[in-house]
ROPADO-959065 format. One record per atom (N, C-alpha, C): residue in one letter; x, y, z. Coordinates in steps of 0.02 Angstrom, whole numbers, padded with zeros to 5 digits, always signed. Example, Ala and Ser with C-alpha at 12.3 -4.5 7.8 and 13.67 -1.06 7.14 Angstrom:
% residues 2
a+00660-00284+00390 a+00615-00225+00390 a+00660-00165+00390 s+00642-00112+00354 s+00684-00053+00357 s+00645+00002+00394 
//
This chain:
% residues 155
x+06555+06125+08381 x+06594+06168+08337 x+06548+06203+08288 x+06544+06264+08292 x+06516+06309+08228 x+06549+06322+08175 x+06522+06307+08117 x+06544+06336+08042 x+06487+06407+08023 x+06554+06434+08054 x+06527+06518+08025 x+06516+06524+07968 x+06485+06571+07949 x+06472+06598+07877 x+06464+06656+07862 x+06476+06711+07908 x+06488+06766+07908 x+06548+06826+07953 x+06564+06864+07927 x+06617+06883+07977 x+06608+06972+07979 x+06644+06992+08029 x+06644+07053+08032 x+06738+07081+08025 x+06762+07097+08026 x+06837+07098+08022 x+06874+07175+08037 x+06933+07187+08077 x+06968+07235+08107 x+06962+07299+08032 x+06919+07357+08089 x+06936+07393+08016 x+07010+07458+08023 x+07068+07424+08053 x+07115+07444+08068 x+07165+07398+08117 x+07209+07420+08122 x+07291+07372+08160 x+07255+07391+08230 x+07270+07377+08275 x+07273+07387+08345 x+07258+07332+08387 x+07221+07353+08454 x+07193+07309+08494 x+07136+07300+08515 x+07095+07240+08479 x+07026+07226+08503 x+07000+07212+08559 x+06940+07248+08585 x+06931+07266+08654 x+06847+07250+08673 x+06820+07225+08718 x+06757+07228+08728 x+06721+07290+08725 x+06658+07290+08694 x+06608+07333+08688 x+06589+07378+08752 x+06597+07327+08787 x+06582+07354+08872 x+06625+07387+08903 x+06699+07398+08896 x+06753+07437+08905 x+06745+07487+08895 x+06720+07508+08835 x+06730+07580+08801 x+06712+07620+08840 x+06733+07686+08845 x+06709+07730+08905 x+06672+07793+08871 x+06630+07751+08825 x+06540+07803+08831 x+06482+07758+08842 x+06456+07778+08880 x+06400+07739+08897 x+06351+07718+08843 x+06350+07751+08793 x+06318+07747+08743 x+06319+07663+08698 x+06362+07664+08702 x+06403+07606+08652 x+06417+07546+08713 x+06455+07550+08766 x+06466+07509+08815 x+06394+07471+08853 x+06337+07517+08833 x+06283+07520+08872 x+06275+07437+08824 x+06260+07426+08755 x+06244+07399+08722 x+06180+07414+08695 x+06155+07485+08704 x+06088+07519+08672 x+06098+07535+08616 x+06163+07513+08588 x+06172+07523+08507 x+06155+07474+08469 x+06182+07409+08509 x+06191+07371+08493 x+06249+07319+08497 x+06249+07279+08471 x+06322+07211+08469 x+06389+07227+08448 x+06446+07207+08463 x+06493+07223+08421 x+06543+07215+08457 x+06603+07247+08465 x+06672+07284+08491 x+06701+07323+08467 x+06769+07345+08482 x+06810+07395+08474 x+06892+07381+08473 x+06910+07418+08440 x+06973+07409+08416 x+07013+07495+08443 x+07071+07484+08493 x+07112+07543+08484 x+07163+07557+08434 x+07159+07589+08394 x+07178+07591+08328 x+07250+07597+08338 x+07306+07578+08298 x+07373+07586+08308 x+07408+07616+08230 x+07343+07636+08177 x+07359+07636+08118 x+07308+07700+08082 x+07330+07721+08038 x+07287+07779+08030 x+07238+07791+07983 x+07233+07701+07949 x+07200+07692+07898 x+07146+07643+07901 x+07085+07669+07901 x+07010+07606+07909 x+06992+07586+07856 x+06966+07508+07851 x+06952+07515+07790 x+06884+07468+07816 x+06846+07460+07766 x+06765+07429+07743 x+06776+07343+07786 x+06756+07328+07851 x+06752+07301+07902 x+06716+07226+07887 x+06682+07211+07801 x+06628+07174+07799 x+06651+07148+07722 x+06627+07085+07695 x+06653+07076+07627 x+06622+07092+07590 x+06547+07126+07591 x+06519+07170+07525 x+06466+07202+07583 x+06445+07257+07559 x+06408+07298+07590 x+06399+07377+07545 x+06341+07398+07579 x+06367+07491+07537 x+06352+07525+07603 x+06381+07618+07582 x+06386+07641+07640 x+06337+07676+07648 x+06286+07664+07679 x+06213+07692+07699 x+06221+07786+07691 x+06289+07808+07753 x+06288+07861+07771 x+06355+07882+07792 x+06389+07907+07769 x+06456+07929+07791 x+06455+07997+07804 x+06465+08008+07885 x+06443+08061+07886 x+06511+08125+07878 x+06473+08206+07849 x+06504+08233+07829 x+06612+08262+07891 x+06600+08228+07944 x+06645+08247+07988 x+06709+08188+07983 x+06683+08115+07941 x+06727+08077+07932 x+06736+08049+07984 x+06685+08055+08036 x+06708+08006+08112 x+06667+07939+08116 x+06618+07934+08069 x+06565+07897+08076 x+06534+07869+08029 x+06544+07780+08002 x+06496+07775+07932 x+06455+07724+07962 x+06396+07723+07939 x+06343+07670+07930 x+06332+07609+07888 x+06350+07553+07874 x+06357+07514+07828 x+06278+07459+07822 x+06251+07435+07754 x+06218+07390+07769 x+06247+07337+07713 x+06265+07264+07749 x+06305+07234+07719 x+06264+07188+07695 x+06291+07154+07624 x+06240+07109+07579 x+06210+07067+07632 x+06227+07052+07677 x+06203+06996+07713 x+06134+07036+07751 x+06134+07102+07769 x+06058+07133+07797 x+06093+07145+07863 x+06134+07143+07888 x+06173+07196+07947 x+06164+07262+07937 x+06141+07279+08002 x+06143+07366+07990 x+06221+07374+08037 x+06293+07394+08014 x+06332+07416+08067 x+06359+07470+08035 x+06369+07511+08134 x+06382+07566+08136 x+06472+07557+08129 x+06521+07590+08094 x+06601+07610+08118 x+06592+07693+08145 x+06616+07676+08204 x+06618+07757+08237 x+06688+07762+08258 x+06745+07809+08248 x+06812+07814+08257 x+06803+07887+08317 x+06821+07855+08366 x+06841+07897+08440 x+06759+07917+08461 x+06785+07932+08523 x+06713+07943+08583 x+06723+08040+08584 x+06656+08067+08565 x+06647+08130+08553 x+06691+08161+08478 x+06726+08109+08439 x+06749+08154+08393 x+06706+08194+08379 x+06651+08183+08366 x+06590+08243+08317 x+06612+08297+08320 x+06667+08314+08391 x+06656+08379+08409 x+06719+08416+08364 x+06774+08381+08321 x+06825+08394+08297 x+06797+08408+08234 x+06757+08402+08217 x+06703+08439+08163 x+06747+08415+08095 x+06775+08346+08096 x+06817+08345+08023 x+06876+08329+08024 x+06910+08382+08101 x+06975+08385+08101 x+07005+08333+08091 x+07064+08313+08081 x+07111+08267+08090 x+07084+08187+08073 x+07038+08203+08010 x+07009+08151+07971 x+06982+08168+07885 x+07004+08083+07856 x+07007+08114+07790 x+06951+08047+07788 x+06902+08072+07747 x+06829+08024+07714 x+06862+07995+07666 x+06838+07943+07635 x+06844+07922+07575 x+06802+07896+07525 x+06744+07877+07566 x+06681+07853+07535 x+06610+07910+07543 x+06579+07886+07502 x+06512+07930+07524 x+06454+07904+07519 x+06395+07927+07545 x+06340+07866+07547 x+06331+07838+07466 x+06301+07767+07487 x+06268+07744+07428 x+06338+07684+07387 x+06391+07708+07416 x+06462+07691+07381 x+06451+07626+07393 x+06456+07561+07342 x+06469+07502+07355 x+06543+07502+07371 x+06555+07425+07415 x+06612+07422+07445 x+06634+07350+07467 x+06691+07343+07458 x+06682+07258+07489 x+06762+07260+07533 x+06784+07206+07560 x+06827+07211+07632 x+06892+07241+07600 x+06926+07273+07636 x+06974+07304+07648 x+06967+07389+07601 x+06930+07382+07569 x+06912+07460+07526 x+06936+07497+07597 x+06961+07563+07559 x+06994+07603+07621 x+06925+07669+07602 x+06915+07653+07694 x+06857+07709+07703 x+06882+07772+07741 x+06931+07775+07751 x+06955+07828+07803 x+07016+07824+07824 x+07054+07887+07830 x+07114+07916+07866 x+07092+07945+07928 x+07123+07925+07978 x+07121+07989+08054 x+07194+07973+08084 x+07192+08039+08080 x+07250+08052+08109 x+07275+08039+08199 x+07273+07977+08224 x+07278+07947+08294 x+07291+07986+08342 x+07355+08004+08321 x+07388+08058+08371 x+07358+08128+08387 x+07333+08157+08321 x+07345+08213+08323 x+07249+08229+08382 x+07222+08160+08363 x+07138+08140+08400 x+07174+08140+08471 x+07211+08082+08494 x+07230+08121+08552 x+07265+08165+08575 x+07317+08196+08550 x+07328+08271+08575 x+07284+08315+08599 x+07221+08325+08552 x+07174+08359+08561 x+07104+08331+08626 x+07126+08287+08648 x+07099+08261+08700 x+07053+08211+08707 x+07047+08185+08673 x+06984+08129+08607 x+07007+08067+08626 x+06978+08017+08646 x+06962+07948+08647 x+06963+07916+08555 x+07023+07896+08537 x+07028+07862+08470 x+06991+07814+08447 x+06957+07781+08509 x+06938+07706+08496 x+06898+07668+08441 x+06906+07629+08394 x+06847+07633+08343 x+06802+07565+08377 x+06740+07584+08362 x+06668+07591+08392 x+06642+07530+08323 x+06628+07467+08333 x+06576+07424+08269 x+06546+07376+08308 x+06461+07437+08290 x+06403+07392+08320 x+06351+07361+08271 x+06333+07311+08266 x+06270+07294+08243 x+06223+07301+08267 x+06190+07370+08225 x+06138+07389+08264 x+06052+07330+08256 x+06074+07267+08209 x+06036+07251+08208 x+06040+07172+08248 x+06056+07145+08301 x+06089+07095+08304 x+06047+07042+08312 x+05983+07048+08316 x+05931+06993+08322 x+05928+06935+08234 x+05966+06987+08193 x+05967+06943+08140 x+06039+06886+08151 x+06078+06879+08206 x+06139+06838+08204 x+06134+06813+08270 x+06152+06735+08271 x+06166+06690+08302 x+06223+06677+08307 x+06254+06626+08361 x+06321+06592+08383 x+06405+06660+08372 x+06378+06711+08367 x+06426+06759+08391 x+06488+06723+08414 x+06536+06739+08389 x+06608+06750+08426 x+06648+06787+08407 x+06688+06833+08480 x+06737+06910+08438 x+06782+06857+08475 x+06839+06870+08432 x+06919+06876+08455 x+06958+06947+08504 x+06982+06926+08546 x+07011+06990+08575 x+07071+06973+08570 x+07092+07040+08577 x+07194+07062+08579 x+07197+07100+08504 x+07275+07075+08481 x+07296+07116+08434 x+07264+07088+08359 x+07257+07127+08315 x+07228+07130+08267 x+07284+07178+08219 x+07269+07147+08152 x+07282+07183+08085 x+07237+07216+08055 x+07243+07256+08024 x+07160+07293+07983 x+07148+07223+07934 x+07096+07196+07944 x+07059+07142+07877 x+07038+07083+07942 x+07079+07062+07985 x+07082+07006+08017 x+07034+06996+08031 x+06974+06926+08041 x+06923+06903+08090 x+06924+06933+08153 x+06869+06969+08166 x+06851+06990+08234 x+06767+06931+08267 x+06731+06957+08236 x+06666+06948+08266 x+06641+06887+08187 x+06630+06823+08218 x+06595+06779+08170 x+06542+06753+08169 x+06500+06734+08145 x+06407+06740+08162 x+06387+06689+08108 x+06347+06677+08134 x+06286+06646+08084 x+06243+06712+08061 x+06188+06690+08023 x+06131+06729+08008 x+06060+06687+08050 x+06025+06697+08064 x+05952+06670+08081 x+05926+06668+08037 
//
């Protein structure tokens, strides 16, 4: 039995999904790194980690970078190719440098309106650094935004 001591947690309602599912190779490849994914059922993300700041939020609102007190570098990326919606049908809320701790709301996207427009919703959380964590375990299925996903040690 492991006593975790760190967690990663749903940064939205939906359904948690393997990393390897996702359909960009990028992220599924695991050349990002560790993690999973959540199909979002809710239109509100919030800060995935219990203290951290946001490295880089980038200006399109599809994508933040977090490094969390613990020395995780993770990526939240919301849908496969958003970049290309240049903004659309997403509201930022944070900006780099912003301290933050779990449930802080980092973002609005608008679900639907991502797929209407033909967009893969899926949100995307990798640790791009994962050689710093041991004894890993994600939960899959349904999720609340805050809930335990991925629980770790540190090395």
């Amino acid at each position: 039995m492991n006593n975790y001591k760190s967690v990663i947690y749903a940064p939205c309602d939906g359904e948690v999904m393997r990393l390897e599912d996702v359909m960009d190779e990028v992220f599924s490849s695991g050349v990002m790194g560790e993690g999973f994914a959540v199909i979002p059922s809710s239109k509100k993300f919030i800060f995935p980690v219990d203290m951290g700041k946001i490295e880089n939020a980038y200006k399109t609102g599809h994508a933040y970078t977090v490094i969390t007190d613990d020395g995780l570098d993770v990526l939240i990326h919301i849908g496969i190719d958003t970049v290309e919606l240049n903004g659309k049908h997403f509201e930022r809320r944070v900006s780099a440098g912003d301290p933050l701790k779990k449930g802080d709301i980092m973002a609005y996207a608008d679900i639907d309106k991502i797929m209407a427009d033909g967009f893969d919703p899926v949100c995307v959380i990798v640790v791009s650094n994962p050689e710093k964590m041991h004894n890993v375990e994600i939960s899959y299925g349904k999720c609340y935004a805050g809930d335990e996903v991925m629980k770790y040690n540190l090395k």
